[in-house]
PyMOL Python script that loads the backbone (N, CA, C, O; Angstrom):
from pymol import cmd

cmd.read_pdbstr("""\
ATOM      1  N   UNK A   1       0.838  -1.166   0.000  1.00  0.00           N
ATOM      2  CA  UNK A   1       0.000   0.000   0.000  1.00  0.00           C
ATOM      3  C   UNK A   1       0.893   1.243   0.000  1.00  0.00           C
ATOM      4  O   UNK A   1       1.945   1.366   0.627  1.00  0.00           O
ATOM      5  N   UNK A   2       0.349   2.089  -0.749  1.00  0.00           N
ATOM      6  CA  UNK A   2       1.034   3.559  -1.054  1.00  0.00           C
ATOM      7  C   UNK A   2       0.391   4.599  -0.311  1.00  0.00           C
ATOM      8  O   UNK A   2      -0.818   4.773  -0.462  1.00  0.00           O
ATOM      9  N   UNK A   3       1.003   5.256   0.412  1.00  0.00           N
ATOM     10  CA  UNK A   3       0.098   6.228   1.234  1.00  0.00           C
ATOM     11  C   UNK A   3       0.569   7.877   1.186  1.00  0.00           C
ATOM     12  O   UNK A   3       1.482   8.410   1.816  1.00  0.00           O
ATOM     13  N   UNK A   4      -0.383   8.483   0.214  1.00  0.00           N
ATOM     14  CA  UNK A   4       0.168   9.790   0.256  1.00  0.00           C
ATOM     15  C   UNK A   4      -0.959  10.683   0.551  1.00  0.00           C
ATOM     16  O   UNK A   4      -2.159  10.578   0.294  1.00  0.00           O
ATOM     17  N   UNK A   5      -0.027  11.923   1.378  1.00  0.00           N
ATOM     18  CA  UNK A   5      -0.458  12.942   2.178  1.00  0.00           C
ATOM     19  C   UNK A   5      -0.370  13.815   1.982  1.00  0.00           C
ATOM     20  O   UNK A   5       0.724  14.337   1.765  1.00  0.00           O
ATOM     21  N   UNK A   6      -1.641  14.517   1.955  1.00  0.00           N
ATOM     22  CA  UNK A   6      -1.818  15.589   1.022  1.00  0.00           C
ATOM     23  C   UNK A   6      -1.725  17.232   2.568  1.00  0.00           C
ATOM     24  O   UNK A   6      -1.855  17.407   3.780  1.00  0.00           O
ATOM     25  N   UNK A   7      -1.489  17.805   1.579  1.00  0.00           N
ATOM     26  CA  UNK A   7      -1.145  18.994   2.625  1.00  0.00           C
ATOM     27  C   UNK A   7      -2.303  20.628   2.425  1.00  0.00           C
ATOM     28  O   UNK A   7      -2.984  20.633   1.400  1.00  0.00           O
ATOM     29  N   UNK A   8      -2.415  21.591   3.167  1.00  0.00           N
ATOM     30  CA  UNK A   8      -2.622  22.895   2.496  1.00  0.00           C
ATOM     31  C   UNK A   8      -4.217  22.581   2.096  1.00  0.00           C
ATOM     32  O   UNK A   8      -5.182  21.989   2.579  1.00  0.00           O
ATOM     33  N   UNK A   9      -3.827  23.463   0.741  1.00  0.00           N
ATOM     34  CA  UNK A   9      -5.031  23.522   0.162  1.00  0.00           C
ATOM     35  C   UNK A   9      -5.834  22.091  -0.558  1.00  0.00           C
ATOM     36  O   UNK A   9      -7.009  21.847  -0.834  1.00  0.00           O
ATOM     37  N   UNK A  10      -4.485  21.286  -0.699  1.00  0.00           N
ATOM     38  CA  UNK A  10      -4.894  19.723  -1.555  1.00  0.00           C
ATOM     39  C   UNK A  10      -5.614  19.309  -0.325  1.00  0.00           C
ATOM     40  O   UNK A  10      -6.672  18.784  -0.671  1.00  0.00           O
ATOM     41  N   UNK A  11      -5.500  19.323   0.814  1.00  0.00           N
ATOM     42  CA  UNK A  11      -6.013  18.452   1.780  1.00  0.00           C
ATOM     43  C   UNK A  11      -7.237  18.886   2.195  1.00  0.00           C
ATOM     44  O   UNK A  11      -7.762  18.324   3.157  1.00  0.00           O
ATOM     45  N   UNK A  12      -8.077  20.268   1.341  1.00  0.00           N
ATOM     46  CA  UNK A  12      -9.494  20.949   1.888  1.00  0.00           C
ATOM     47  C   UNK A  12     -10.292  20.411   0.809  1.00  0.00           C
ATOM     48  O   UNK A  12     -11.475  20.107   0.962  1.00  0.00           O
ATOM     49  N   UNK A  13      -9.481  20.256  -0.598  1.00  0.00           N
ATOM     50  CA  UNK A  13     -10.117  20.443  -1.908  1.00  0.00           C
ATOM     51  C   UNK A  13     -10.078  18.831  -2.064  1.00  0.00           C
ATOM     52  O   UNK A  13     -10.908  18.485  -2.904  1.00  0.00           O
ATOM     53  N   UNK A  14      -9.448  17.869  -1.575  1.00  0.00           N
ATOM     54  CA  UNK A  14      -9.713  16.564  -1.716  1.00  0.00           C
ATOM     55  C   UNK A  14     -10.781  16.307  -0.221  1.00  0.00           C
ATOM     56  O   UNK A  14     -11.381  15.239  -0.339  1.00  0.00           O
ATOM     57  N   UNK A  15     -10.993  16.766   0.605  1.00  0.00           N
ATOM     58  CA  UNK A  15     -11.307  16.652   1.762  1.00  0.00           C
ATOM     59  C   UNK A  15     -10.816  15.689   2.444  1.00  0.00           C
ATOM     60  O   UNK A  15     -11.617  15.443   3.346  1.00  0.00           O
ATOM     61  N   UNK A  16      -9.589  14.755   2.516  1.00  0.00           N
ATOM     62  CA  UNK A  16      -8.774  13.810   3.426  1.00  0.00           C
ATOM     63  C   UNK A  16      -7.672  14.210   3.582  1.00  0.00           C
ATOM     64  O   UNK A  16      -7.334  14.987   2.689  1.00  0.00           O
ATOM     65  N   UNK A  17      -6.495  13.919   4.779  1.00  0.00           N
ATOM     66  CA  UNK A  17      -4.906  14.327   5.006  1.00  0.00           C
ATOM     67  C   UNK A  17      -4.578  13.185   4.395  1.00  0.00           C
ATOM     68  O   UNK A  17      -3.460  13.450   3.952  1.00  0.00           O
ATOM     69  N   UNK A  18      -4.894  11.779   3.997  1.00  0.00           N
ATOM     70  CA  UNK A  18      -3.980  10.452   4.026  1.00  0.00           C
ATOM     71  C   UNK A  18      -5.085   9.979   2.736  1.00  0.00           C
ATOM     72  O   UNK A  18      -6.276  10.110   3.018  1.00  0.00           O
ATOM     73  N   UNK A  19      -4.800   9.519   1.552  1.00  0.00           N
ATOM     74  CA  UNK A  19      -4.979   8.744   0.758  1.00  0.00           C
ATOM     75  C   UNK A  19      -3.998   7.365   0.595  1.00  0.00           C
ATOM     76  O   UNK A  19      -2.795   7.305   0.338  1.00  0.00           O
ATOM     77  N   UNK A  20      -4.851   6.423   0.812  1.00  0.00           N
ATOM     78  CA  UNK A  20      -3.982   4.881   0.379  1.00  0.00           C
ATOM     79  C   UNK A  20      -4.297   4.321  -1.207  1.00  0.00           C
ATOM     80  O   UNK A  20      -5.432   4.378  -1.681  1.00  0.00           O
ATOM     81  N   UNK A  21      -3.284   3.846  -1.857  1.00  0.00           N
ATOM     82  CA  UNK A  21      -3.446   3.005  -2.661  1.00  0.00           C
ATOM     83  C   UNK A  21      -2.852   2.066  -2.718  1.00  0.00           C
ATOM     84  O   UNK A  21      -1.637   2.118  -2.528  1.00  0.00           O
ATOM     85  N   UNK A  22      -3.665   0.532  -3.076  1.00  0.00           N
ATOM     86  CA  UNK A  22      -2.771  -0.658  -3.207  1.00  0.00           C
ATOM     87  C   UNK A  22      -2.572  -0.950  -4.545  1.00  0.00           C
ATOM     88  O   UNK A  22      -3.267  -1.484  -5.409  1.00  0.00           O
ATOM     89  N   UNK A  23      -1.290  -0.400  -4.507  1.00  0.00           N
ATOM     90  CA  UNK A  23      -0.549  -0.507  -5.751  1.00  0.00           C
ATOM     91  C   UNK A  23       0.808  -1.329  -5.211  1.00  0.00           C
ATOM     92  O   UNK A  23       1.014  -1.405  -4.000  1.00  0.00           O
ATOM     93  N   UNK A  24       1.717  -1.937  -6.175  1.00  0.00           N
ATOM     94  CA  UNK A  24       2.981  -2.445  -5.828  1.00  0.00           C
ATOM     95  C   UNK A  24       4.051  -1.450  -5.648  1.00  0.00           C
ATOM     96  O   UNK A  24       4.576  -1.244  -4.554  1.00  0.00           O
ATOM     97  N   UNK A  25       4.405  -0.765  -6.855  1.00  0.00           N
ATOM     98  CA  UNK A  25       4.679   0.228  -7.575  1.00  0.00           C
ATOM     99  C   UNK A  25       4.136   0.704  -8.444  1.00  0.00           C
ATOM    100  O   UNK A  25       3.602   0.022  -9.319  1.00  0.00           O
ATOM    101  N   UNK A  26       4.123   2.502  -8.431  1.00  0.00           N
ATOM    102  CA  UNK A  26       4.023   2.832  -9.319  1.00  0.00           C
ATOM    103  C   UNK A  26       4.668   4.437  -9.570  1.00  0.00           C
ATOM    104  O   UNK A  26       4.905   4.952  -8.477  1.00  0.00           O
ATOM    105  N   UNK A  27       4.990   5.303 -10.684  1.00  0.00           N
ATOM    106  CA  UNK A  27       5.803   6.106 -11.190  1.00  0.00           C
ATOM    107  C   UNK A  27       4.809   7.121 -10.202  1.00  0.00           C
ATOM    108  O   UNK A  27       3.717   6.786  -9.744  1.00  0.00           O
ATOM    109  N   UNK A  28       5.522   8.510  -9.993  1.00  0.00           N
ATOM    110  CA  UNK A  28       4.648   9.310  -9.249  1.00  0.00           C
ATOM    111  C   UNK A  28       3.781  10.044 -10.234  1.00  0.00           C
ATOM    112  O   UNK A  28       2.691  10.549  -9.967  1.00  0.00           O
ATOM    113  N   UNK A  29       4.416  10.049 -11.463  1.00  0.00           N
ATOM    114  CA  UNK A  29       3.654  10.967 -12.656  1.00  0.00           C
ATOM    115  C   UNK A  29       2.312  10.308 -13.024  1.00  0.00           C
ATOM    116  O   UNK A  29       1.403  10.789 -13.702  1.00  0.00           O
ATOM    117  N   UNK A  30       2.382   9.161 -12.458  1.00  0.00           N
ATOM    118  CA  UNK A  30       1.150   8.589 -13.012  1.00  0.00           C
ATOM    119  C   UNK A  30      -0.230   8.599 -11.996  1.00  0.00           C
ATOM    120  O   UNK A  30      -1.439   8.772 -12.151  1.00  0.00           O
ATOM    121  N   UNK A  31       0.811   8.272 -10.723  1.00  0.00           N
ATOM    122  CA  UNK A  31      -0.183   8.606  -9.485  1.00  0.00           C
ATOM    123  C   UNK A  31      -0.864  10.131  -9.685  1.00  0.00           C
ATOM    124  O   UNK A  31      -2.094  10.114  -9.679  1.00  0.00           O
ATOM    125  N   UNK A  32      -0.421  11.055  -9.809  1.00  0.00           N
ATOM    126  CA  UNK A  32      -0.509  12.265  -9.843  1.00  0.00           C
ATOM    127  C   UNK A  32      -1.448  12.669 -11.268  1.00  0.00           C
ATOM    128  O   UNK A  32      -2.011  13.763 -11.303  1.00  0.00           O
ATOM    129  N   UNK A  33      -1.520  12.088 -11.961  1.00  0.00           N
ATOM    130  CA  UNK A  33      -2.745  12.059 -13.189  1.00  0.00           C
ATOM    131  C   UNK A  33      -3.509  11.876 -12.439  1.00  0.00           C
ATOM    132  O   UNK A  33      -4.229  12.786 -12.028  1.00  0.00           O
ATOM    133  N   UNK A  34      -3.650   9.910 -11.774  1.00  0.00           N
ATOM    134  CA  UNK A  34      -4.915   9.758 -11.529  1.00  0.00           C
ATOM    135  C   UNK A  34      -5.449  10.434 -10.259  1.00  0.00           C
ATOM    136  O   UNK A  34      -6.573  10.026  -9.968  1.00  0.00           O
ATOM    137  N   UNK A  35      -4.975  11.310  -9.467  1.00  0.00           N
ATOM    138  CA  UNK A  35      -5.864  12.281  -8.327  1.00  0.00           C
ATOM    139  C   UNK A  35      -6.081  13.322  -9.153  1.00  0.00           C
ATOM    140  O   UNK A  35      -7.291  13.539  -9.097  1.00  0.00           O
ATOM    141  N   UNK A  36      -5.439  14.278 -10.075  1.00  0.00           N
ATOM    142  CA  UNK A  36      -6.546  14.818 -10.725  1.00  0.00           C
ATOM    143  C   UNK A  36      -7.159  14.545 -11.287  1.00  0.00           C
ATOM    144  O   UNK A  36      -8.042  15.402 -11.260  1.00  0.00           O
ATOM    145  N   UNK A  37      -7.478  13.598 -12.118  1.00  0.00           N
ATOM    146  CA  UNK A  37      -8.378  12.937 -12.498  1.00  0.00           C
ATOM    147  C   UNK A  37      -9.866  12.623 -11.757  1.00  0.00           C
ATOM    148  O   UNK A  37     -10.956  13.017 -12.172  1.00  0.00           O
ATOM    149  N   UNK A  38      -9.642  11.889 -10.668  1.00  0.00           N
ATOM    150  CA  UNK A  38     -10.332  10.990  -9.548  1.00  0.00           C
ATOM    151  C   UNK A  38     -11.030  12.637  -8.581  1.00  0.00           C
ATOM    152  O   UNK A  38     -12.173  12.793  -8.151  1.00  0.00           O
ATOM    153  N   UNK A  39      -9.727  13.720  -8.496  1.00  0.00           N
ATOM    154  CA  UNK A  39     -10.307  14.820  -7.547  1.00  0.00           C
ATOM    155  C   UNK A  39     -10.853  16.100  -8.335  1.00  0.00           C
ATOM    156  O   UNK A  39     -11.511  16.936  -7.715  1.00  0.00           O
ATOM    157  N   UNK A  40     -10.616  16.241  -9.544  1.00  0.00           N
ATOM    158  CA  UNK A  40     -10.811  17.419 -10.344  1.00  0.00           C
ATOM    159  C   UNK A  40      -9.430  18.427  -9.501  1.00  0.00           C
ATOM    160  O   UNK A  40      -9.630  19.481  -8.896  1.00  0.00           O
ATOM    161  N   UNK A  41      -8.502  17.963  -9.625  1.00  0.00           N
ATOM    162  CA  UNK A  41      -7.518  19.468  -8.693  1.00  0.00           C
ATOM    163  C   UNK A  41      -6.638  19.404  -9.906  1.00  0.00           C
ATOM    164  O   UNK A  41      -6.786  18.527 -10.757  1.00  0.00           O
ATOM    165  N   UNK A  42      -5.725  20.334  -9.980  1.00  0.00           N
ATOM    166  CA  UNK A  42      -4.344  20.250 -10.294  1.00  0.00           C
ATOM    167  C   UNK A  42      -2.840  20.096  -9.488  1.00  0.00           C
ATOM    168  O   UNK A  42      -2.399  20.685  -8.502  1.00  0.00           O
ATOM    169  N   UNK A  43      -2.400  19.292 -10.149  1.00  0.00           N
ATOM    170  CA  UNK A  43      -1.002  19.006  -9.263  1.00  0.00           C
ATOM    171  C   UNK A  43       0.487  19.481  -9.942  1.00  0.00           C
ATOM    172  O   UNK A  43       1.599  19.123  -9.553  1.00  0.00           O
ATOM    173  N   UNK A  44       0.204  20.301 -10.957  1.00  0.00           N
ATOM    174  CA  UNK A  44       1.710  20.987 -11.859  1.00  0.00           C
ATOM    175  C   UNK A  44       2.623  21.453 -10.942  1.00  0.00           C
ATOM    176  O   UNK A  44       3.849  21.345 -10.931  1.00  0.00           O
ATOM    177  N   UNK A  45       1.798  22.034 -10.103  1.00  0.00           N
ATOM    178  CA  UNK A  45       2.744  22.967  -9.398  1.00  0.00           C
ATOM    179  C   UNK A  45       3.418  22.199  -7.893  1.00  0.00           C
ATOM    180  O   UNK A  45       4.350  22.652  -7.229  1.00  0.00           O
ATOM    181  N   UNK A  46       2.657  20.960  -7.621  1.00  0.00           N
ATOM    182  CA  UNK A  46       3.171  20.945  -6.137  1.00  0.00           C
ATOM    183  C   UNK A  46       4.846  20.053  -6.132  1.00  0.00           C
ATOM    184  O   UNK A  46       5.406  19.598  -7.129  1.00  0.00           O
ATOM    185  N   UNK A  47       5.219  20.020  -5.069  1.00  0.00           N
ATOM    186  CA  UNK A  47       6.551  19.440  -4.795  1.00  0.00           C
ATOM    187  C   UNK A  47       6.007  17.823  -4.400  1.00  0.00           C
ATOM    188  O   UNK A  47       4.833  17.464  -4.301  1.00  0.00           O
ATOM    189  N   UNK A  48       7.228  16.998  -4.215  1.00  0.00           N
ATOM    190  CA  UNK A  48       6.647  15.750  -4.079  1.00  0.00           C
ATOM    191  C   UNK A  48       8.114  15.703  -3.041  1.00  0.00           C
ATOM    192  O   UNK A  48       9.161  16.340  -3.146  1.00  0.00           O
ATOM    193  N   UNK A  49       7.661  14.624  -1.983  1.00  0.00           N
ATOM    194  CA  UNK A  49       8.532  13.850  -1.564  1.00  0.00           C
ATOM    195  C   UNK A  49       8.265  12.489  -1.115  1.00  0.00           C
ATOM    196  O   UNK A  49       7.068  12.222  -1.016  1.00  0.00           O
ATOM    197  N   UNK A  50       8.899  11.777  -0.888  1.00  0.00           N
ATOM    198  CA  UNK A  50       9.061  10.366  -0.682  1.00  0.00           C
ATOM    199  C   UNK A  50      10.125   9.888   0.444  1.00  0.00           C
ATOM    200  O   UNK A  50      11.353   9.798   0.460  1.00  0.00           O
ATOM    201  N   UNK A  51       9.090   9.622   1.383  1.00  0.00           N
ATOM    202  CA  UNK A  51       9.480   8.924   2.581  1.00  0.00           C
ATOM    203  C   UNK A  51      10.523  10.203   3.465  1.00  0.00           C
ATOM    204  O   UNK A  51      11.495  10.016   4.197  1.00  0.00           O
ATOM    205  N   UNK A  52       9.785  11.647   2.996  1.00  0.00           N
ATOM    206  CA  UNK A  52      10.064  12.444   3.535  1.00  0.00           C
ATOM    207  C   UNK A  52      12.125  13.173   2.991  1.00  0.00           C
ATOM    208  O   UNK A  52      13.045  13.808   3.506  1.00  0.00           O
ATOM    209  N   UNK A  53      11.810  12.536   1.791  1.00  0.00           N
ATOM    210  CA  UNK A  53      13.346  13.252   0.655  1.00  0.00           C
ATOM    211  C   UNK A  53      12.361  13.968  -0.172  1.00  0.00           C
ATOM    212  O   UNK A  53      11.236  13.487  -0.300  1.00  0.00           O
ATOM    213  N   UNK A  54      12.627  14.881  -0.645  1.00  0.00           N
ATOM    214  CA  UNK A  54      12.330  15.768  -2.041  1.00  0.00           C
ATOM    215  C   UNK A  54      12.801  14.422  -3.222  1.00  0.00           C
ATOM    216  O   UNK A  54      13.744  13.632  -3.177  1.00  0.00           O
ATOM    217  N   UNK A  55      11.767  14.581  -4.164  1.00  0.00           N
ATOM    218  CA  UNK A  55      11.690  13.530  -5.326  1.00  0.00           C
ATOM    219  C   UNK A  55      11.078  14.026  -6.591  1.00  0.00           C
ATOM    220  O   UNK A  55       9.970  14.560  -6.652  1.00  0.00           O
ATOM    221  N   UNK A  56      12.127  13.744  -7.908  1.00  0.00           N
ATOM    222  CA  UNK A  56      11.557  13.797  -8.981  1.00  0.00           C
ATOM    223  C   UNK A  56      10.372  12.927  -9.283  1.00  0.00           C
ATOM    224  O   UNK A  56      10.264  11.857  -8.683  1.00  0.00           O
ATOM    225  N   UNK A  57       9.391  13.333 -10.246  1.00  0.00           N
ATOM    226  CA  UNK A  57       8.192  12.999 -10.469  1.00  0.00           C
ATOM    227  C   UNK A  57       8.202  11.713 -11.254  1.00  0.00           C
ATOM    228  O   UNK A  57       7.177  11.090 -11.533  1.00  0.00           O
ATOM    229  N   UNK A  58       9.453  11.346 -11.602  1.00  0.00           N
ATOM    230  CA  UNK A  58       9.703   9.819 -12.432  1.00  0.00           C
ATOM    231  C   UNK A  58      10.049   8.716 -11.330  1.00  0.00           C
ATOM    232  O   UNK A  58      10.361   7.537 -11.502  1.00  0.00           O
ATOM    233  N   UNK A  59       9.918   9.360 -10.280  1.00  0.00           N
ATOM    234  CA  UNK A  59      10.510   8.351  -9.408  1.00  0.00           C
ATOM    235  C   UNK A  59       9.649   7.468  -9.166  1.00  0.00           C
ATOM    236  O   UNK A  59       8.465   7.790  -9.069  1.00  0.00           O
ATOM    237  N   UNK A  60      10.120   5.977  -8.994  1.00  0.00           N
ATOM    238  CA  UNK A  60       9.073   5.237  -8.450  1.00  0.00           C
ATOM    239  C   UNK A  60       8.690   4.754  -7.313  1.00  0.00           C
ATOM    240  O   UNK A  60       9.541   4.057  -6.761  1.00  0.00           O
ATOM    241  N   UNK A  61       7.110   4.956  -6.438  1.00  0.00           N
ATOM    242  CA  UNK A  61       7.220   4.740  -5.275  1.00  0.00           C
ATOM    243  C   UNK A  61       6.529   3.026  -4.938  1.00  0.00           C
ATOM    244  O   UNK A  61       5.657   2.589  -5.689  1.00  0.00           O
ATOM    245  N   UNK A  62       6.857   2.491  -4.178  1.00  0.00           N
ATOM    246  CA  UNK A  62       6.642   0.907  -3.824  1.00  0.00           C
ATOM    247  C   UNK A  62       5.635   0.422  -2.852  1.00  0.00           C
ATOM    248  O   UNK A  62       5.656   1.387  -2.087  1.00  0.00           O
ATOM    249  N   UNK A  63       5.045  -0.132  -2.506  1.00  0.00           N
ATOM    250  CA  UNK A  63       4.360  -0.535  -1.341  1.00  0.00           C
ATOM    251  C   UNK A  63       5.223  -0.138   0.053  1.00  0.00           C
ATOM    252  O   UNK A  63       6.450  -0.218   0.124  1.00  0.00           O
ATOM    253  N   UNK A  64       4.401   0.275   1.072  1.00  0.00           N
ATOM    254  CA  UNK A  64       5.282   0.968   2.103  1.00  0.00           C
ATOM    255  C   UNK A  64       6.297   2.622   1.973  1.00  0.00           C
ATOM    256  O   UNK A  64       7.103   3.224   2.684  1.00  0.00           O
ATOM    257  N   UNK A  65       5.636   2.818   0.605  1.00  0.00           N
ATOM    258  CA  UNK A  65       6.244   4.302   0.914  1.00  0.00           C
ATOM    259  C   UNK A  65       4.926   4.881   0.918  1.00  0.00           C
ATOM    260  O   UNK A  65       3.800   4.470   0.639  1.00  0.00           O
ATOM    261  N   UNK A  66       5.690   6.557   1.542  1.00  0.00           N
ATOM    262  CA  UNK A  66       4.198   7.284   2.074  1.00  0.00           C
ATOM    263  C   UNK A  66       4.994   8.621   1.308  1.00  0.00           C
ATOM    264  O   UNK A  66       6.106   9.046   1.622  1.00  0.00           O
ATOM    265  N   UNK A  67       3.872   9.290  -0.060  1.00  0.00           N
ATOM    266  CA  UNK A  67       4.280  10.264  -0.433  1.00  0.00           C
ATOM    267  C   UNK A  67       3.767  11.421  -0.287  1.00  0.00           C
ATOM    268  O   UNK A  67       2.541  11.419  -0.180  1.00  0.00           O
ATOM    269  N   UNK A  68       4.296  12.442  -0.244  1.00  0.00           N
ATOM    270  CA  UNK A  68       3.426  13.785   0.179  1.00  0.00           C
ATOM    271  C   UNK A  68       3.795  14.487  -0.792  1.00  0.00           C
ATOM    272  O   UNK A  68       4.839  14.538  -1.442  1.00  0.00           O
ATOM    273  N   UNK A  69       2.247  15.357  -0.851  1.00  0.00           N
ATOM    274  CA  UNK A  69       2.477  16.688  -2.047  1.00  0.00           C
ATOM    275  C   UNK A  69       2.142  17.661  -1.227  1.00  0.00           C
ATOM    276  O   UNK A  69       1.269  17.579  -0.363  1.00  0.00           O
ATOM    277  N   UNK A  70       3.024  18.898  -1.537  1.00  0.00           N
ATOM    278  CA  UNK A  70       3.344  20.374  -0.880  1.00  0.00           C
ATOM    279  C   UNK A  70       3.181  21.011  -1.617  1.00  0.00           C
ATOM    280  O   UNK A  70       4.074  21.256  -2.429  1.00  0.00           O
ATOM    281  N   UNK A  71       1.651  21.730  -1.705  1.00  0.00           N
ATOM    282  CA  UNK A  71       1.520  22.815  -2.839  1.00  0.00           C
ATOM    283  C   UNK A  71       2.183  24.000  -2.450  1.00  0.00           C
ATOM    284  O   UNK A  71       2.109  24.377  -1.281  1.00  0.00           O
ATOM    285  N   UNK A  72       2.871  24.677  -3.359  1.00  0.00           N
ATOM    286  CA  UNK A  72       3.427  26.298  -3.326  1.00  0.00           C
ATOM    287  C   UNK A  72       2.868  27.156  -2.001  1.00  0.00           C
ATOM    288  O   UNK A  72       1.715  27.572  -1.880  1.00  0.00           O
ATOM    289  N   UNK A  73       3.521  27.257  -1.421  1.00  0.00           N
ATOM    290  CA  UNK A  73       3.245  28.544  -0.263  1.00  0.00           C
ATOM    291  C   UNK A  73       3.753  30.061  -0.376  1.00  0.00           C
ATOM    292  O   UNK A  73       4.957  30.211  -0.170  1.00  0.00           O
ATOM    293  N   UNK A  74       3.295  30.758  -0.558  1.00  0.00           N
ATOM    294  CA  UNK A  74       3.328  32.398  -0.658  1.00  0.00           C
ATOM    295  C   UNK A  74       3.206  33.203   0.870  1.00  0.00           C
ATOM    296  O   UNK A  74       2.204  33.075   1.574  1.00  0.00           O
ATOM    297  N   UNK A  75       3.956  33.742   1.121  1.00  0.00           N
ATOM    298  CA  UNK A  75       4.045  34.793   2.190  1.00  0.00           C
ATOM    299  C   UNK A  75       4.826  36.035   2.066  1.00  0.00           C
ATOM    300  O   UNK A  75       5.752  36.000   1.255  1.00  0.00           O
ATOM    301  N   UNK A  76       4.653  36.975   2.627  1.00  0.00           N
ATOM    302  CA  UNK A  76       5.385  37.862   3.045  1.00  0.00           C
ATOM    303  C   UNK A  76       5.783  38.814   4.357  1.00  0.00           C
ATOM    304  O   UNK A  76       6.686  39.646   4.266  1.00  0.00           O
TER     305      UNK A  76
END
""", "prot")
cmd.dss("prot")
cmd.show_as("cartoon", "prot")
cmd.util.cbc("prot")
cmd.orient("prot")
């Protein structure tokens, strides 16, 4: 199972902090289609990490990893 955690604004507009999927592996670019897809959101912009490293979007995540997306934060 793949467990990613959504943060910010992804986590009001999906309405959950923790999505699971039982997948073996799979590429994050693809995971990341199917929640916009599945949520109507966009994900271009957010950061990804894996198992709490910063991660390119080709990376592949496995059963037992937990990935999080960090949409853009603005302050001043």
């Amino acid at each position: 199972m793949i467990q990613i955690k959504l943060f910010a604004q992804l986590e009001e507009q999906v309405g959950e902090h923790i999505l699971e999927y039982t997948y073996d592996s799979k590429e994050i670019n693809e995971l990341l289609k199917e929640l916009e897809s599945s949520y109507n959101i966009n994900l271009e912009s957010v950061m990804v990490a894996v198992n709490e490293e910063y991660a390119e979007r080709t990376t592949v995540v496995r059963s037992g990893d937990v990935l999080a997306l960090i949409p853009p934060v603005s302050g001043g």
